[in-house]
C-alpha positions as CSV (number, residue, x, y, z in Angstrom):
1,X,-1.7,-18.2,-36.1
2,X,-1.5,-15.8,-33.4
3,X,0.2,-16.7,-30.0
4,X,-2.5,-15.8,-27.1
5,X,-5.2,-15.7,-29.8
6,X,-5.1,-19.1,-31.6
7,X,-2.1,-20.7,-30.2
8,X,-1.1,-20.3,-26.3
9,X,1.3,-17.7,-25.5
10,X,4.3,-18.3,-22.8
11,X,1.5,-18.1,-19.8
12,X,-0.8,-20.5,-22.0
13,X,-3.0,-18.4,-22.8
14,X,-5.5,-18.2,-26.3
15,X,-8.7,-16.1,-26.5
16,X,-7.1,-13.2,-25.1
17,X,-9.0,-11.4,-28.0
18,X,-12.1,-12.0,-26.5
19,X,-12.4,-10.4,-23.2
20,X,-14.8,-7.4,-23.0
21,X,-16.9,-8.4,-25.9
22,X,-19.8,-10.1,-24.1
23,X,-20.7,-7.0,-21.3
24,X,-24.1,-5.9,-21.0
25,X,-23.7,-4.7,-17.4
26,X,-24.0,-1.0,-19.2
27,X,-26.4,-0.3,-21.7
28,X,-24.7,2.8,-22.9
29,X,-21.5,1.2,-24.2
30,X,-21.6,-1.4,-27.4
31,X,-18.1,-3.5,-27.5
32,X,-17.2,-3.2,-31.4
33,X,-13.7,-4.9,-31.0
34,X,-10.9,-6.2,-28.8
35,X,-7.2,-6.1,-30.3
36,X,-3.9,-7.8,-29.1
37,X,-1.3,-5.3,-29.0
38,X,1.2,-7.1,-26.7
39,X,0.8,-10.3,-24.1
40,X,4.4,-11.0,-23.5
41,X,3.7,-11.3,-20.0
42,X,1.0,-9.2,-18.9
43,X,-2.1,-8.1,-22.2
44,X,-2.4,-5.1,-24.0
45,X,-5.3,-4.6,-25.7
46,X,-7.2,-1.8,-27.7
47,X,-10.6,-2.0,-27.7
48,X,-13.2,-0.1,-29.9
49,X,-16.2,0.7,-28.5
50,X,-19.8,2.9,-29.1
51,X,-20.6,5.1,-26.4
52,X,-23.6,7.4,-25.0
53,X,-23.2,10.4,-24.4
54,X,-25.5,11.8,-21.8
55,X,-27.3,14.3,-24.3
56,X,-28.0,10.8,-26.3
57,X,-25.7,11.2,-29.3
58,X,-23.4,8.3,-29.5
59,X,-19.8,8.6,-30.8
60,X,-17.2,6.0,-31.4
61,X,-14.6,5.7,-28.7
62,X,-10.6,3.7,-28.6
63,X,-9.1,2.8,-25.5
64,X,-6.1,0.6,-24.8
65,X,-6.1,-1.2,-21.4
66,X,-3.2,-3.0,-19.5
67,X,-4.2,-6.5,-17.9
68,X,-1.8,-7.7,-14.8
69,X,-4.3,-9.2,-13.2
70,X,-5.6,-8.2,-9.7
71,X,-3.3,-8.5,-6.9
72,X,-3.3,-7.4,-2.7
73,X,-1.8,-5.7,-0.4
74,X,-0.7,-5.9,3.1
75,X,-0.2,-3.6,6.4
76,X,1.3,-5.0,9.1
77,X,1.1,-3.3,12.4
78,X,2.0,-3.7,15.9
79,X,-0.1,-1.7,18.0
80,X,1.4,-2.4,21.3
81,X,4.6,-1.1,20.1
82,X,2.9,1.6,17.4
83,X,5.1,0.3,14.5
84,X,4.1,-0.8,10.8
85,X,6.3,-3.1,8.4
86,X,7.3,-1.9,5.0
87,X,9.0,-3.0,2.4
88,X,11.8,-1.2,0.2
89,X,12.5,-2.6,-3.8
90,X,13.7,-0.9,-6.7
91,X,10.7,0.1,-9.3
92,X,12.1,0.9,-12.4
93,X,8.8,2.7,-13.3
94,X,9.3,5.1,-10.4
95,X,12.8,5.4,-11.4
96,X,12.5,6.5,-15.3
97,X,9.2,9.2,-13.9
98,X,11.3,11.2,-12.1
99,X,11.7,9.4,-8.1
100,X,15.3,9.9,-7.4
101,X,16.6,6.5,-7.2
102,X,13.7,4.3,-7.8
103,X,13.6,2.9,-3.7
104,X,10.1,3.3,-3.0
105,X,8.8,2.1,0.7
106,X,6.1,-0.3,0.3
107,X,3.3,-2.2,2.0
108,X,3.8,-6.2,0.9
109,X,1.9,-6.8,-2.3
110,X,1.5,-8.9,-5.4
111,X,-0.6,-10.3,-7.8
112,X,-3.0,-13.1,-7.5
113,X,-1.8,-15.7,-9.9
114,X,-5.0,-17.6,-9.3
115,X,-5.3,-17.7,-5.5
116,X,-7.8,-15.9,-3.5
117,X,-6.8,-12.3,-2.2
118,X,-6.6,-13.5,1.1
119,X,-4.7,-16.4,0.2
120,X,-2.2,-14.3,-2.5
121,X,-1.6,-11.7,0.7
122,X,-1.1,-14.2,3.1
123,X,1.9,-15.5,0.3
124,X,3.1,-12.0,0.1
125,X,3.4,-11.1,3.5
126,X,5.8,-14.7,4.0
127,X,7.8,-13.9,0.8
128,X,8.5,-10.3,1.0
129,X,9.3,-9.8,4.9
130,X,9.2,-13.5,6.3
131,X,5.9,-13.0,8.7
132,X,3.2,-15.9,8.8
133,X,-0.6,-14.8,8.6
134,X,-2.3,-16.8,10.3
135,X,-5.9,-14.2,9.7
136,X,-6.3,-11.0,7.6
137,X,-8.6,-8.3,7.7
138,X,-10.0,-7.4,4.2
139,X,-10.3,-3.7,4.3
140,X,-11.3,-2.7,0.6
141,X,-10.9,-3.3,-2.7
142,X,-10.3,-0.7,-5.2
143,X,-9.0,0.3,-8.8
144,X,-5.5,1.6,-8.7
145,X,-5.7,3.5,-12.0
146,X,-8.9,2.8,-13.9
147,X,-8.4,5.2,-16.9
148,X,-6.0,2.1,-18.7
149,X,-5.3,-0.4,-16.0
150,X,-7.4,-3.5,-15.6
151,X,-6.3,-4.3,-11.8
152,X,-8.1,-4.3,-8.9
153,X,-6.4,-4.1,-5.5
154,X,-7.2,-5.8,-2.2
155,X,-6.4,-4.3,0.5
156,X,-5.6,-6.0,3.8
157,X,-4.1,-5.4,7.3
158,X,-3.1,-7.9,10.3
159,X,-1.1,-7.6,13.6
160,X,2.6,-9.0,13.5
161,X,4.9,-10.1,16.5
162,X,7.2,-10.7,18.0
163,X,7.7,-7.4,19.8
164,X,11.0,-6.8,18.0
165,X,11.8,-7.2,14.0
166,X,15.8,-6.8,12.8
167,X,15.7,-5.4,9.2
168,X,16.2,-8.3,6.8
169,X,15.6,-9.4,3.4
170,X,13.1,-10.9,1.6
171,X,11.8,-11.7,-2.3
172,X,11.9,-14.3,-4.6
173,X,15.4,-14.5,-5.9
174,X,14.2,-16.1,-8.8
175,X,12.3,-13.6,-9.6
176,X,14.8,-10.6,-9.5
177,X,13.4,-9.8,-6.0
178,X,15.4,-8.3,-3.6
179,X,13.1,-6.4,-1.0
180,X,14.5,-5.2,2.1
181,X,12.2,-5.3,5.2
182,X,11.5,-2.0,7.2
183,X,10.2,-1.3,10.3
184,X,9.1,2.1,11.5
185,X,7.1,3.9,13.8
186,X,3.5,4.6,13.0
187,X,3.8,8.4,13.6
188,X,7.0,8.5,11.3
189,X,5.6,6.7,8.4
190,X,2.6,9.4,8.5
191,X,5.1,11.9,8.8
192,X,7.1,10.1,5.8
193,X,3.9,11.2,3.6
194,X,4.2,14.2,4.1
195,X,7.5,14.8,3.0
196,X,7.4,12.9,0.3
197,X,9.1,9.9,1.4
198,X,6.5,7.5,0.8
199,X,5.1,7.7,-2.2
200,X,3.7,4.4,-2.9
201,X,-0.5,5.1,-3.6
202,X,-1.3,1.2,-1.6
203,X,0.9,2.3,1.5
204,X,-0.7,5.9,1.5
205,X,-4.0,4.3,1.5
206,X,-3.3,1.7,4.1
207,X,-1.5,4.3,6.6
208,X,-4.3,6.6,6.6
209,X,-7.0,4.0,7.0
210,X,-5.0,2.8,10.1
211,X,-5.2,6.2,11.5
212,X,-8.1,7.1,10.9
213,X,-10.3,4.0,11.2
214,X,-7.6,1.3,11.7
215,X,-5.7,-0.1,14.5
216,X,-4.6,3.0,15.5
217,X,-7.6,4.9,16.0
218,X,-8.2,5.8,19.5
219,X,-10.0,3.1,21.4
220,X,-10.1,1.0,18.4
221,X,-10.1,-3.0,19.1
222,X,-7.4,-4.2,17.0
223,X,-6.7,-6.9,18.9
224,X,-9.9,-8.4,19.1
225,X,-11.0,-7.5,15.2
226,X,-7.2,-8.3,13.4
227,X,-5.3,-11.1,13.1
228,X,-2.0,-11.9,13.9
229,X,0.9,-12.5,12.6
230,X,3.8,-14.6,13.6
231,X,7.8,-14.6,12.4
């Protein structure tokens, strides 16, 4: 017996063995197999599979893919005052591949643990930097790195107030959180890309959609099309 296979694993999981084997969505690829290399918390798997190569020939193809789940992201923005709040954690991944002490600034994020995106972000945003979302704007969706992770991320973006924030804390202690809350001014977090401060791919995205199609696009509405947010 095989914990996330036969028997539940520590998320209660079984059948994890099976997912992939029943898509038909592309005629080109044939599902041969799905192994369980690791579900600890989150699911490796490699899976065998035929494939079509455009000149016809098939050939047989192994990839392994990571499943976290999908999860969302937040940017929160005050236009009246032109400032966004971040986050800053420690991401051990970052850390071990070369960042220089493993601090990345952040938009608010995490996974969906069975809530809607909206629902999951609106969680986020209260956890992470203690702001209420009352409405978000769902701004796109996208696959953070599709060549072996499963997730998909939502991204979102809503107004918060009051017209000054103190850096604090935030996270779920429990959790080994321990996130502090940063607010800057838009220009500097653009500039911030550029030097390399900000490295985060979700906070990238989100800054540069708010500049160039966001709140802080010239003449743009924000504060009729965005929700707001309260703290």
């Amino acid at each position: 017996m095989t914990a996330g296979i036969d028997t539940p694993d520590r998320r209660g999981r079984t059948g994890l063995d099976r997912h992939g084997r029943d898509l038909t969505g592309n005629p080109r690829v044939r599902i041969v197999d799905v192994e369980v290399l690791s579900c600890d918390w989150y699911v490796l798997r490699r899976t065998t599979f035929d494939y079509q190569h455009r000149d016809g020939h098939w050939s047989r193809e192994q990839r392994e893919t990571y499943d976290r789940g999908d999860g969302a992201t937040i940017l929160l923005y005050d236009t009246d005052r032109r400032t966004v709040l971040l986050t800053r954690q420690f991401r051990l991944p970052a850390y071990v591949n070369g960042h220089p002490d493993g601090m990345l600034l952040e938009t608010a994020a995490g996974l969906l643990d069975g809530d809607t995106p909206e629902e999951a972000v609106r969680r986020e945003a209260a956890e992470e930097t203690g702001c209420v979302v009352d409405a978000a704007e769902h701004v796109f969706a996208v696959y953070m790195s599709p060549g072996s992770v499963t997730e998909r991320l939502h991204f979102f973006a809503a107004r918060y107030r009051p017209a000054s924030v103190a850096a604090t804390h935030g996270g779920v202690t429990g959790e080994g959180e321990d996130i502090a809350v940063v607010e800057l001014p838009f220009h500097k977090a653009l500039d911030m890309i550029n030097s390399g401060e900000i490295v985060d791919a979700k906070a990238i995205m989100l800054l540069q959609w708010a500049a160039l199609d966001g709140p802080f696009t010239r003449g743009h509405p924000a504060g009729r099309r965005f929700g707001t947010v309260t703290r």
